[in-house]
ROSE-643704 format. One record per residue (C-alpha): residue in three letters; x, y, z. Coordinates in steps of 0.05 Angstrom, whole numbers, always signed. Each point is the difference from the previous one (the first is absolute). Layout:
N
+-----+--------+--------+--------+
!  aa !     px !     py !     pz !
+-----+--------+--------+--------+
! ala !      X !      Y !      Z !
...
+-----+--------+--------+--------+
# end
This chain:
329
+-----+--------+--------+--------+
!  aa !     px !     py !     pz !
+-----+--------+--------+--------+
! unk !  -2231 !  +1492 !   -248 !
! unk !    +37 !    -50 !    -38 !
! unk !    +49 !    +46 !    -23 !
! unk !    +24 !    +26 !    +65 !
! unk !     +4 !    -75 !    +36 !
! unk !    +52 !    -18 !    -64 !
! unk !    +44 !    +63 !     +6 !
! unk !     +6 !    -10 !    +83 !
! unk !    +18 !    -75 !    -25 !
! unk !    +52 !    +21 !    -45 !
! unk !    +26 !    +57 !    +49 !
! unk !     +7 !    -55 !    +51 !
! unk !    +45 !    -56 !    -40 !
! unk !    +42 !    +72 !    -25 !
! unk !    +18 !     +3 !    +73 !
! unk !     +8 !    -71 !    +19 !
! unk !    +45 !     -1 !    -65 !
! unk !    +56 !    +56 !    +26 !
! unk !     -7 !    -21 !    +72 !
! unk !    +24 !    -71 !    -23 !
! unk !    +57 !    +30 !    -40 !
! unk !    +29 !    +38 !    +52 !
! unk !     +3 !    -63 !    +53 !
! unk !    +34 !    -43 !    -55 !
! unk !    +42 !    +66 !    -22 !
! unk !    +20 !     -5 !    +83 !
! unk !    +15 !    -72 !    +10 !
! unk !    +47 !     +5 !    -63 !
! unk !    +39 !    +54 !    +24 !
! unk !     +0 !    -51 !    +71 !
! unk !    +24 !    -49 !    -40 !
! unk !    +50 !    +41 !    -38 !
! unk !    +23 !    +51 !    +42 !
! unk !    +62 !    -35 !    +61 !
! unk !    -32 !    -15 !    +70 !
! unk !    +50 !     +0 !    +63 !
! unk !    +59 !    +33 !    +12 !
! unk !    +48 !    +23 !    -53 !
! unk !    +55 !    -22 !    +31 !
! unk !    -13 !    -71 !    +11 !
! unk !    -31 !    -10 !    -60 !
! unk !    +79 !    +29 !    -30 !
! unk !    +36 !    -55 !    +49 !
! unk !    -46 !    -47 !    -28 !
! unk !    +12 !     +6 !    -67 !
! unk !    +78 !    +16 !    +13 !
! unk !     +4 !    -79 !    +32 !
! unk !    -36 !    -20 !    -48 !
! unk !    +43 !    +30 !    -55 !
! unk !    +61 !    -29 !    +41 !
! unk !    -34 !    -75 !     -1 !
! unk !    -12 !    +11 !    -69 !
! unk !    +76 !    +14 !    -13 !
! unk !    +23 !    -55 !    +44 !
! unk !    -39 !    -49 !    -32 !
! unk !    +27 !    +14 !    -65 !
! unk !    +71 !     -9 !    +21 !
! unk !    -18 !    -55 !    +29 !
! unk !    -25 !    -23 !    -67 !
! unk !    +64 !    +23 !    -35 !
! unk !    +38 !    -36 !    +41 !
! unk !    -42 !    -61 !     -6 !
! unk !     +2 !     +1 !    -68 !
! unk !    +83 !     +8 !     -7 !
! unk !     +6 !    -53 !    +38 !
! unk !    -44 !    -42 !    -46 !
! unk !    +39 !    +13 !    -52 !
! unk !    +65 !    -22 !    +37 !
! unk !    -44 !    -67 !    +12 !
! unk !    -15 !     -8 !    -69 !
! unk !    +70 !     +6 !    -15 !
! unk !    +29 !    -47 !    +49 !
! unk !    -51 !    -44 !    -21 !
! unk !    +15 !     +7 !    -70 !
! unk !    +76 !    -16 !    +26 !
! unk !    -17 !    -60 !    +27 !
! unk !    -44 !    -33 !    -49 !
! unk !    +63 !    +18 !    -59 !
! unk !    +45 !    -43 !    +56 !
! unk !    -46 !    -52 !    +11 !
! unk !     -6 !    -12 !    -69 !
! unk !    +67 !     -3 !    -11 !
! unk !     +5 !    -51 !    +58 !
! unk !    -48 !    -41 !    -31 !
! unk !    +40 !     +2 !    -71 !
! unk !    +60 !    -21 !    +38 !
! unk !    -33 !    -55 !    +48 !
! unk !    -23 !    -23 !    -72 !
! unk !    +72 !    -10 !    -35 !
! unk !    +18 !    -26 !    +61 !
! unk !    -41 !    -47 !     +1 !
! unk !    +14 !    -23 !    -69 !
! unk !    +76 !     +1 !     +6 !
! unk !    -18 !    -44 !    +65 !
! unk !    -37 !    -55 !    -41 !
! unk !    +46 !     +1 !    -53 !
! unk !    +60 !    -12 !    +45 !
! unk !    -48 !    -55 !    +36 !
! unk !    -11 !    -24 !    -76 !
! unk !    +76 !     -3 !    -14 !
! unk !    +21 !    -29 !    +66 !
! unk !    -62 !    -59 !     -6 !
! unk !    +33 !    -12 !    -79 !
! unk !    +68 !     +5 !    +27 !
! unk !    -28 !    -53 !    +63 !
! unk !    -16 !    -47 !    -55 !
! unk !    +54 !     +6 !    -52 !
! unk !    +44 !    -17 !    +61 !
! unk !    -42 !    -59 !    +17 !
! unk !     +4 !    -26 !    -79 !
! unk !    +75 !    +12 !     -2 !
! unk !     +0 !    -48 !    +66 !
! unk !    -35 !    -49 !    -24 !
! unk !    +28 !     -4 !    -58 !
! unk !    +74 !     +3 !    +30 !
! unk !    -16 !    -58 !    +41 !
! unk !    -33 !    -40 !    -69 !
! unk !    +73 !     +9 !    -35 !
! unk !    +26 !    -20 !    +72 !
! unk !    -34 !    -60 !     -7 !
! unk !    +11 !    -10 !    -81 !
! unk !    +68 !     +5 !    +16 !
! unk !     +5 !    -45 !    +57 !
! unk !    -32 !    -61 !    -33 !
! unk !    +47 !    +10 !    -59 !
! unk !    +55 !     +2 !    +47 !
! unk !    -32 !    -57 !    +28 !
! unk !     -9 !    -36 !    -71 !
! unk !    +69 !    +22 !    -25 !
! unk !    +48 !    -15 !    +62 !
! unk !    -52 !    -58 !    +38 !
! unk !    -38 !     -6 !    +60 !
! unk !    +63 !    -14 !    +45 !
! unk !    +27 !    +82 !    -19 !
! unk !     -6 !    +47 !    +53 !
! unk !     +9 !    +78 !    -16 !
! unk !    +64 !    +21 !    +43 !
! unk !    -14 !    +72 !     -3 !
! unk !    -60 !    +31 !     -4 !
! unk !     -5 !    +62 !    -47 !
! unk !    -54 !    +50 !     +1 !
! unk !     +6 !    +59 !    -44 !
! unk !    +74 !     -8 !     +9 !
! unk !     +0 !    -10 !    +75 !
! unk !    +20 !    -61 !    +37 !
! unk !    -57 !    -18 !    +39 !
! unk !    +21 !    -61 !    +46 !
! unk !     +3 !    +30 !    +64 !
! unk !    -33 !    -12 !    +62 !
! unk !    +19 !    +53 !    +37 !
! unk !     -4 !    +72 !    -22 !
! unk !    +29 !    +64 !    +28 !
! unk !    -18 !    +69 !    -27 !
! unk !    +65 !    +49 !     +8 !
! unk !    -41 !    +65 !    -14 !
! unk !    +33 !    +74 !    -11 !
! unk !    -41 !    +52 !    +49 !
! unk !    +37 !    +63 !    -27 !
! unk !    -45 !    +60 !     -7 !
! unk !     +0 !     -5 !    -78 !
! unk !    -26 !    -73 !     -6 !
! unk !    -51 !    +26 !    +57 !
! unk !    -17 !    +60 !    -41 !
! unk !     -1 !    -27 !    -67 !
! unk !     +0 !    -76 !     -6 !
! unk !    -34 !    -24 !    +65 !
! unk !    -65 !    -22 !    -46 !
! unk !    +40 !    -33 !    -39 !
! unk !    +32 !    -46 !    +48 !
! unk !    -61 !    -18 !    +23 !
! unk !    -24 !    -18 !    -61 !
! unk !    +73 !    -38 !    -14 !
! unk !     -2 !    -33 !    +68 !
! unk !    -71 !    -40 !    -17 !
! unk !    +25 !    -20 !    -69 !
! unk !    +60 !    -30 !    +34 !
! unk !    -46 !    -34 !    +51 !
! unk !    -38 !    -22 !    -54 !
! unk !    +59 !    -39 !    -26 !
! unk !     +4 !    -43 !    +64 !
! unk !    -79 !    -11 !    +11 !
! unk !    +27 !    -37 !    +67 !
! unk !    +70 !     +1 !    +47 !
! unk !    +20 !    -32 !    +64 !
! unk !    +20 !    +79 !    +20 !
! unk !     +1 !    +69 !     -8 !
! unk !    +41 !    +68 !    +23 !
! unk !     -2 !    +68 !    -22 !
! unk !    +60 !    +42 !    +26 !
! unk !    +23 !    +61 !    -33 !
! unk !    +70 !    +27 !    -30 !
! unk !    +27 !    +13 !    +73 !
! unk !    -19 !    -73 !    +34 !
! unk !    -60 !    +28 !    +31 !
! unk !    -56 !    -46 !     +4 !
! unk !    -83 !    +27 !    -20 !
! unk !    -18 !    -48 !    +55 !
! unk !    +36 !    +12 !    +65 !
! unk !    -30 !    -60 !    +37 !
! unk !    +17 !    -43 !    -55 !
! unk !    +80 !    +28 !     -3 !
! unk !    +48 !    -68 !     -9 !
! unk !    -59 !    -47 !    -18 !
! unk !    -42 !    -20 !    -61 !
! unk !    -74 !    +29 !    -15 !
! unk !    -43 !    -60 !     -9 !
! unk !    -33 !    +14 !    -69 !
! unk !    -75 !     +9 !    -20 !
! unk !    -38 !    +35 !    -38 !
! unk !    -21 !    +45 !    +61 !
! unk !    +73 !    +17 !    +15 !
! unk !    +17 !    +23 !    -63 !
! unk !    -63 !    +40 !     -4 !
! unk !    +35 !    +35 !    +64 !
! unk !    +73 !     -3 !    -28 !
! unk !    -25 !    +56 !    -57 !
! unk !    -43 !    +41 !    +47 !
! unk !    +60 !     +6 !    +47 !
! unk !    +37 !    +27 !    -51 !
! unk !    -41 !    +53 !     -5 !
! unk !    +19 !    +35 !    +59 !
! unk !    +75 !    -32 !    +11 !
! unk !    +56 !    +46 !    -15 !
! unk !    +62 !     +1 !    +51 !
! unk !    +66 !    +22 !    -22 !
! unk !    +37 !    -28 !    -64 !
! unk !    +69 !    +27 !    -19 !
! unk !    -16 !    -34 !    -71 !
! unk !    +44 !    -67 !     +9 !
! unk !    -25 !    -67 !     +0 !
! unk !    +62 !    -25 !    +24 !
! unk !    -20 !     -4 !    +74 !
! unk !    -70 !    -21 !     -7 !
! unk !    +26 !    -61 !    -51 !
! unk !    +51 !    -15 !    +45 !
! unk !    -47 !     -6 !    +55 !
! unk !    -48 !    -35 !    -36 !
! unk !    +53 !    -55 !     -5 !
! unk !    +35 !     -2 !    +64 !
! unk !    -72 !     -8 !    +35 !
! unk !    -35 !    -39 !    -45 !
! unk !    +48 !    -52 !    -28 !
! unk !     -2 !    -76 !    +13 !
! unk !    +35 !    -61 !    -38 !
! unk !    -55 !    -22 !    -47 !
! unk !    -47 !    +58 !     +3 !
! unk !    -22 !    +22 !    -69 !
! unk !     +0 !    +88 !     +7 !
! unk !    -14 !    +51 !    -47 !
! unk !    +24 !    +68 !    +27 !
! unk !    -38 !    +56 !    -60 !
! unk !    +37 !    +67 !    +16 !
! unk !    -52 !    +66 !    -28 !
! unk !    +35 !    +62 !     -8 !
! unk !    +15 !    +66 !    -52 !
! unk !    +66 !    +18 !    +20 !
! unk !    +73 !    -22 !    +30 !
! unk !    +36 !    +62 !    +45 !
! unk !    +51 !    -41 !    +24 !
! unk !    +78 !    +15 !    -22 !
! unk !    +22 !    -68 !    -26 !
! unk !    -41 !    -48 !    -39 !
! unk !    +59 !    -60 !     +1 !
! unk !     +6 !    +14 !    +81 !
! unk !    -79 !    -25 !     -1 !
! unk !     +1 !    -57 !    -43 !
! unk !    +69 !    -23 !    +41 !
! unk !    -39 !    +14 !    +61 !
! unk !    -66 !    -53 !    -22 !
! unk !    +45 !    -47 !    -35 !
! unk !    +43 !    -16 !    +62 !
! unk !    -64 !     -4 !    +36 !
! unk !    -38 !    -44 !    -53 !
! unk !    +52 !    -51 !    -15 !
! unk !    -11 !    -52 !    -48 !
! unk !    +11 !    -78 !    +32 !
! unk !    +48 !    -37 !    -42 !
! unk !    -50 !    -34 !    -56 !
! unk !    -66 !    +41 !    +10 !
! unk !    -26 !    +69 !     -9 !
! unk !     +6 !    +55 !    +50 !
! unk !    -37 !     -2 !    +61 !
! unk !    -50 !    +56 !    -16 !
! unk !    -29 !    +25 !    -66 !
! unk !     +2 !    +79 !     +1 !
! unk !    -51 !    +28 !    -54 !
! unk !     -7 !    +74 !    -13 !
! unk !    -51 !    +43 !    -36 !
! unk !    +25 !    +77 !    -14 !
! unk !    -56 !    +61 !     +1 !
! unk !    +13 !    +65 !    -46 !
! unk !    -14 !    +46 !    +52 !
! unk !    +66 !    +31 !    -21 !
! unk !     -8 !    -19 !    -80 !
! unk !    -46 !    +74 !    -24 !
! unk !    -34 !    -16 !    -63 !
! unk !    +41 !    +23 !    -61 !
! unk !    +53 !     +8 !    +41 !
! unk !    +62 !    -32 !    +27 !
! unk !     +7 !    -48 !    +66 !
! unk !    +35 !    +32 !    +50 !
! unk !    +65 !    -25 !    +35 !
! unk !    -30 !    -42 !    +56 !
! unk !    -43 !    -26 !    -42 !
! unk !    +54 !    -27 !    -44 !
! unk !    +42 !    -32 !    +61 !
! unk !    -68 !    -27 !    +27 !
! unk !    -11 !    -32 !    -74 !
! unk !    +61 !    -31 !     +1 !
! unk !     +4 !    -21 !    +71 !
! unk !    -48 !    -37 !     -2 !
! unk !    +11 !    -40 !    -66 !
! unk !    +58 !    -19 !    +30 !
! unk !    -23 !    -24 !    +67 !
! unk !    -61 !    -35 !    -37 !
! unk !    +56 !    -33 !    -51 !
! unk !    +46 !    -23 !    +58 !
! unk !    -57 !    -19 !    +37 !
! unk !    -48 !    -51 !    -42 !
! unk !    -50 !    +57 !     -3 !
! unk !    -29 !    +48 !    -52 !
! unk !     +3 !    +72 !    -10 !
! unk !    -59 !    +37 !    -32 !
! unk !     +0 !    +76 !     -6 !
! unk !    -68 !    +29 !    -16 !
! unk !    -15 !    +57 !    -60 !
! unk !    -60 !    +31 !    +36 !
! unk !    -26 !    +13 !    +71 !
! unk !    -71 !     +1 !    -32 !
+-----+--------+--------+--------+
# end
């Protein structure tokens, strides 16, 4: 009996065992084998295949332009840097022109000071050497006459002292001021008669330190017409300004001379700047000469030369001084 109950056993799980094999042997081939239509499932994979191709030209593009990015990035970080290198030696050339101009500020300063010390030496040995009751008739500084009380600026506008020496005048215009640290009157006309100030044409500019301040800005921007003479703006100056016992400088700036006849000029200023019998003539003329038209190295031209020596003659006749500068710097 107990043999027969184990072989039906085993006979049994035998059958269980191949009836379980062919369900899994079916849901594999499910799993395997393509459900739907064939069609669809061949549009499917044909977008999909299409997405998939889109995507990576997408990507390529993507990444080109990356590149590009990296480069124009690359671009601008070489040009900022050299920005930066040149913001840097600007910056030094900047403090070391501040550094110059703060040394040159002092030395200036010193040389004052000590220009008015030797003043001062000189005028107590005057003093000690000629007595208290001596009175200086003229007043020299640095070779200049300096007892005016009046002062008129005759200044060249040409386009070459604009162009090239305008700075310059500036600069020569406050050291002249400088000379007078106060006068009863000012006027600034130019080579033609034409006055800087048109409200103030035919009468003296009070002086102050405010007005001279506004003298040199207005230069800035004044330029009317100059056909490089000073013969009408000193002759001007001198009919308008002139009165028995006034004391006036007239200082005429210029580079060159294109008028035909030096002698006709200095004729033309002495008849108008007569001499009374016994005293000195009525107005000192002083010139200073800029060499807009002297190159370095080379040779003056001609105006130049008949500006020159106009204008040492006109100073000579006149009581003044002539002074022709080496440099515009």
């Amino acid at each position: 009996m107990k043999k027969q109950r184990r072989e039906l056993q085993e006979a049994s799980i035998s059958f269980l065992d191949v009836i379980s094999c062919g369900f899994g042997a079916i849901v594999l081939l499910l799993v395997i084998a393509k459900v739907g239509d064939p069609s669809a499932l061949e549009e499917a994979e044909n977008q999909l295949l299409g997405s998939v191709k889109d995507y990576q030209e997408r990507l390529f593009e993507i990444r080109g332009e990356a590149v590009m990015l990296d480069e124009r990035l690359k671009s601008r970080k070489e040009q900022l840097s050299e920005l930066t290198e040149r913001i840097a030696r600007l910056r030094a050339k900047l403090a070391s022109v501040a550094k110059q101009s703060s040394q040159l500020s002092q030395s200036q300063s010193r040389e004052k000071e000590q220009l008015q010390l030797v003043m001062q030496v000189l005028s107590e040995e005057m003093e000690r050497l000629l007595g208290p009751e001596f009175q200086q008739q003229n007043q020299l500084i640095g070779g200049i006459p300096a007892d005016s009380d009046y002062i008129i600026f005759v200044i060249d506008t040409s386009g070459s002292m604009q162009v090239a020496a305008w700075e310059k005048v500036k600069t020569e215009m406050l050291n002249i001021l400088d000379i007078y640290p106060e006068v009863k009157g000012l006027q600034v006309l130019n080579d033609m008669g034409q006055y800087m100030f048109a409200a103030e044409q035919g009468k003296w500019i009070a002086d102050s330190p405010a007005m001279r301040k506004n003298i040199i800005s207005k230069l800035s921007n004044w330029a009317p017409f100059s056909n490089s003479s000073p013969v009408e703006g000193i002759n001007a100056a001198i009919k308008t300004f002139y009165r028995p016992g006034r004391k006036i400088s007239i200082y005429t700036l210029g580079d060159d001379f294109q008028g035909r006849s030096i002698r006709n000029v200095v004729r033309a200023v002495d008849r108008l700047n007569k001499a009374h019998r016994g005293s000195d003539r009525l107005v000192r003329v002083h010139a200073i000469g800029f060499p807009v038209h002297f190159p370095p190295g080379g040779s003056p031209s001609a105006s130049a030369i008949k500006f020159a020596a106009l204008m040492r003659e006109l100073s000579y006749n006149n009581g003044g001084t002539f002074i022709g500068l080496n440099s515009l710097n």
